[in-house]
Backbone as a ProteinNet text record, in pm:
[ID]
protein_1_A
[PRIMARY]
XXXXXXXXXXXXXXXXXXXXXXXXXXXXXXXXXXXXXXXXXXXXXXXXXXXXXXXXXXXXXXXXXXXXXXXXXXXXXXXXXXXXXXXXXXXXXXXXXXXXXXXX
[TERTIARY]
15684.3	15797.7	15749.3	15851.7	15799.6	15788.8	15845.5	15844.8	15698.3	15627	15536.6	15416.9	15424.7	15329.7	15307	15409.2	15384.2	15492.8	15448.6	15557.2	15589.1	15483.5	15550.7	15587.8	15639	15667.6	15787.4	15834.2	15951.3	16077.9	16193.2	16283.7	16430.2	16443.1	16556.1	16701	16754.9	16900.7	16987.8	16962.4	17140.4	17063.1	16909.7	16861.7	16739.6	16617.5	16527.7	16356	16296.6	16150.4	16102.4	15990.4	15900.9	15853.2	15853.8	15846.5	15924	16048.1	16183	16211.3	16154.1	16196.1	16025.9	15983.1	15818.6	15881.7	15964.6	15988.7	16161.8	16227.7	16356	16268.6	16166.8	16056.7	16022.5	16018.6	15858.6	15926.5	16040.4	16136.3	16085.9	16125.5	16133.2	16029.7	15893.1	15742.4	15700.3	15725.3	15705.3	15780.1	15890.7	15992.5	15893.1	15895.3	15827.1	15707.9	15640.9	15474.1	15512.9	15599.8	15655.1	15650.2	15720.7	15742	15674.4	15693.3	15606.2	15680.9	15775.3	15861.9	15803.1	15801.6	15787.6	15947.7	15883.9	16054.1	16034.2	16160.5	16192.6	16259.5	16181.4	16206.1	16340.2	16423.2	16436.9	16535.6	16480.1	16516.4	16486.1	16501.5	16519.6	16368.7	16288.2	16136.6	16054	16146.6	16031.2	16031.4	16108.1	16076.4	15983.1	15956.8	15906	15792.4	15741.9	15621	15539.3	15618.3	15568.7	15539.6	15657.2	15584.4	15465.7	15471.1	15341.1	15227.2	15226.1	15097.9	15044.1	15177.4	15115.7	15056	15079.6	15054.9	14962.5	14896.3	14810.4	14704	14683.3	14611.4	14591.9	14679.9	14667.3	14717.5	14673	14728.2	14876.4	14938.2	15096.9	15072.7	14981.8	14977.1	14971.8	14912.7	14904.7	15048.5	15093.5	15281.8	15327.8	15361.5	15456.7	15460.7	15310.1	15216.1	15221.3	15250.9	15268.1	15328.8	15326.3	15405.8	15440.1	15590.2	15712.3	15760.6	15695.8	15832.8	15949.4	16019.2	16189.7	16172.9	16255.9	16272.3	16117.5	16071.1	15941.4	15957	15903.3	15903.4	15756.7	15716	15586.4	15561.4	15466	15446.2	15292.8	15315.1	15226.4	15160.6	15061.8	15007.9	14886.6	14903.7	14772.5	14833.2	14646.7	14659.3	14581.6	14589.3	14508.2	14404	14289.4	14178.7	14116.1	14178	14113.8	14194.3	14148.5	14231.7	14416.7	14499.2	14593.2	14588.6	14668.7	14634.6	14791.2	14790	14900	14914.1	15091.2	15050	15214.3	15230.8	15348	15426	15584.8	15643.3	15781.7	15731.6	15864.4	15988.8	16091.4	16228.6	16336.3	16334.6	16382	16394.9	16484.7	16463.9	16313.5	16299.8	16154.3	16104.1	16012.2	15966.8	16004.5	16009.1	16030.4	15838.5	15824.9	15702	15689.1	15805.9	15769.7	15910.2	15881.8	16017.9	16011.5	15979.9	15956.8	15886.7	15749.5	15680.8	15531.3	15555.9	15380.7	15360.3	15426.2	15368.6	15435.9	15424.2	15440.3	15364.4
12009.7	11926.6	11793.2	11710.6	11589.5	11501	11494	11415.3	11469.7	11578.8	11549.6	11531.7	11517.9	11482.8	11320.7	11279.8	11090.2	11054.4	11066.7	11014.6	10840.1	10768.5	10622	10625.9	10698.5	10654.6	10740.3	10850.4	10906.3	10831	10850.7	10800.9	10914.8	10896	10988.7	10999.5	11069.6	11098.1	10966	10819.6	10724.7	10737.1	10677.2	10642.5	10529.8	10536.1	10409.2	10488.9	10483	10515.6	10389.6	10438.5	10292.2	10208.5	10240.2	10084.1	9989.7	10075.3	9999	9889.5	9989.1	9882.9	9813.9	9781.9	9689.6	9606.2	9631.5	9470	9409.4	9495.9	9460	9373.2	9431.6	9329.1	9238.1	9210	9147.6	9010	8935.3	8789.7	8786.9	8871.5	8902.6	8872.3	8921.5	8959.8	8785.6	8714.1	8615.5	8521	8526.4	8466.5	8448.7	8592.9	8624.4	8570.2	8622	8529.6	8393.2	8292.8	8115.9	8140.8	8245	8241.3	8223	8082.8	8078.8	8189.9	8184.3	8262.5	8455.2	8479.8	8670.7	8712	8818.8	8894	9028.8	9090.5	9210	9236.7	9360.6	9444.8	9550.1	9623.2	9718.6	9744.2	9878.2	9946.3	10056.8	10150.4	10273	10280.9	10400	10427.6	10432	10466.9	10416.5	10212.9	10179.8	10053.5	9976.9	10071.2	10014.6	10021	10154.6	10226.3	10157.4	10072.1	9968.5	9860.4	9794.6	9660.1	9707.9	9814.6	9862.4	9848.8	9870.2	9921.1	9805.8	9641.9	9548.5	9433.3	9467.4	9404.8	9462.3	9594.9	9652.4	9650.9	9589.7	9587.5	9699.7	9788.1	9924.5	9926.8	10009.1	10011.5	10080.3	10028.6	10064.4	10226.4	10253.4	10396.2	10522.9	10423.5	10507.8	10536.4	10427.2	10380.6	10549.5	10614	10698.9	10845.1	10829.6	10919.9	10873.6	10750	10643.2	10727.6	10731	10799.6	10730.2	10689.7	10582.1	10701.1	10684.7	10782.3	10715.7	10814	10778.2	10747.4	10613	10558	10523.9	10434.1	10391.9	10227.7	10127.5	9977	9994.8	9927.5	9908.5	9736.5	9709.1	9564.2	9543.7	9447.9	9429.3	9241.4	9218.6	9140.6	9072.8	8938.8	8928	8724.5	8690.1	8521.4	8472.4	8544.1	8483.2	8500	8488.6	8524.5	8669.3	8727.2	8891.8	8994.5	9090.7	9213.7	9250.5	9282.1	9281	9347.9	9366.9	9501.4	9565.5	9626.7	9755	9813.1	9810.9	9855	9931.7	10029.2	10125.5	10159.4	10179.2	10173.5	10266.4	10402.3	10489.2	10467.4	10419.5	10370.4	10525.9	10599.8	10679.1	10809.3	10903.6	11018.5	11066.8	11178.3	11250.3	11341.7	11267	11304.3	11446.3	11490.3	11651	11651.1	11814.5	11811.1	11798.8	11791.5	11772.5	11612.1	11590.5	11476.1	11475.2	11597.8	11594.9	11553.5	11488.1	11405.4	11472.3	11506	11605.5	11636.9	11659.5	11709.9	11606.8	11473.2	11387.1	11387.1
8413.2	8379.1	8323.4	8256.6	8209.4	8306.1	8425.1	8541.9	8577.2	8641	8662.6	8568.4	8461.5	8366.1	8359.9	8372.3	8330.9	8424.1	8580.8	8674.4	8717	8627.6	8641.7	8513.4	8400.7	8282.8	8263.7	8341.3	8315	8362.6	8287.1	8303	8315.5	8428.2	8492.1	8396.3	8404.2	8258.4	8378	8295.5	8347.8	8467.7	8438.3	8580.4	8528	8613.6	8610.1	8601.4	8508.6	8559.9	8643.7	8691.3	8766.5	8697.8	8565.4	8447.9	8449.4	8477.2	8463.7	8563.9	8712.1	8830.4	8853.2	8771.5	8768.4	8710.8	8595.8	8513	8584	8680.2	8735.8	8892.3	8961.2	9019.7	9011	8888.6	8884.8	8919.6	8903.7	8941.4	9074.4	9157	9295.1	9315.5	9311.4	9403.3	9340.5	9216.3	9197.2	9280.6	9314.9	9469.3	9551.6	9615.4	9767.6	9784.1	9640	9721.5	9722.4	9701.5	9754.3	9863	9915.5	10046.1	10204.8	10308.2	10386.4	10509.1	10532.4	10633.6	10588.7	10734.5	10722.9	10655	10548.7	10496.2	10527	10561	10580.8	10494.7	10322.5	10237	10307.4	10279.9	10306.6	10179.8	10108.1	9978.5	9983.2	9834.5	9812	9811.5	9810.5	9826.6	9710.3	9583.5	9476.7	9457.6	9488.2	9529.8	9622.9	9729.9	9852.8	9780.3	9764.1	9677.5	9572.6	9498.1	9393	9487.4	9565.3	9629.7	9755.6	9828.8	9885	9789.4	9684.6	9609.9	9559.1	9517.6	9480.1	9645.6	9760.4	9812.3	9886.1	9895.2	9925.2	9821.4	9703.8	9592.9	9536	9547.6	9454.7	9329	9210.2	9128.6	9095	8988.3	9023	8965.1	8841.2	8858.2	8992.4	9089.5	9214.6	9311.7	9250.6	9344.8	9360.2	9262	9293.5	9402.6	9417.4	9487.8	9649.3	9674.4	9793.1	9866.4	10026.4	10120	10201.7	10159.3	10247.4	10347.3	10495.2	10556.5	10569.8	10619.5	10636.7	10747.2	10813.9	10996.6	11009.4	10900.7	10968.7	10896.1	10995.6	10944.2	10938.1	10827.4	10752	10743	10856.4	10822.4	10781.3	10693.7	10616.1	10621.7	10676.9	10687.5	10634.9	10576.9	10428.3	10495.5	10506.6	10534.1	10393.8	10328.4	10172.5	10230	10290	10296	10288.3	10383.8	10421.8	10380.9	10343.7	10309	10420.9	10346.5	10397.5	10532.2	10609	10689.6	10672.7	10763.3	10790.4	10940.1	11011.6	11102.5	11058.3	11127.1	11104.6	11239.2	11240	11342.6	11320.8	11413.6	11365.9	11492.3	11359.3	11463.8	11478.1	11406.1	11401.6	11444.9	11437.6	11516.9	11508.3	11582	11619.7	11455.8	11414	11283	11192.1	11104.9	11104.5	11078.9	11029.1	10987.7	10876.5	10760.7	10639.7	10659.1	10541	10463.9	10356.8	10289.5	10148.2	10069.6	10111	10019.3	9982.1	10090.2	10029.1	9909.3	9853.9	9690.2	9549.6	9595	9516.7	9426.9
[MASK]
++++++++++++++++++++++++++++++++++++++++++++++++++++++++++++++++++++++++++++++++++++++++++++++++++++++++

């Protein structure tokens, strides 16, 4: 399919590729890093997926491949000096074994 051939460059029929929501971003992530106060993101998952990937220093080609579970808070911690870290916290019912993402 053309979606999986160029999956940050496809663009859904009266929808958004991840190009689209990089440059509908990019205001925002320029906001947030001002920011001295902790923020709590909460959005749709190819969103999370892009701001995971820029604050984890990944490349955004890698974003769409990212595995956001569902009912999990993802905090993300970076003091400008040391590599960010990551710690994960499932609020939600008892996991399934899939959530659909494995074969992103």
């Amino acid at each position: 399919s053309l979606r999986s051939m160029d999956k940050i460059g496809y663009r859904y029929p009266r929808g958004e590729s991840y190009f689209d929501i990089i440059s509908r971003l990019d205001p925002l992530v320029h906001e947030m890093e001002s920011y001295k106060e902790t923020l709590m993101l909460v959005s749709h998952q190819a969103v999370l997926r892009l701001i995971y990937a820029y604050l984890m220093g990944l490349s955004r080609s890698s974003a769409p491949k990212i595995e956001i579970p569902l009912h999990t808070v993802i905090k993300i911690s970076y003091d400008g000096w040391n590599p960010p870290t990551e710690e994960r916290f499932e609020i939600g019912p008892t996991p399934k074994t899939s959530d659909g993402q494995q074969n992103l």
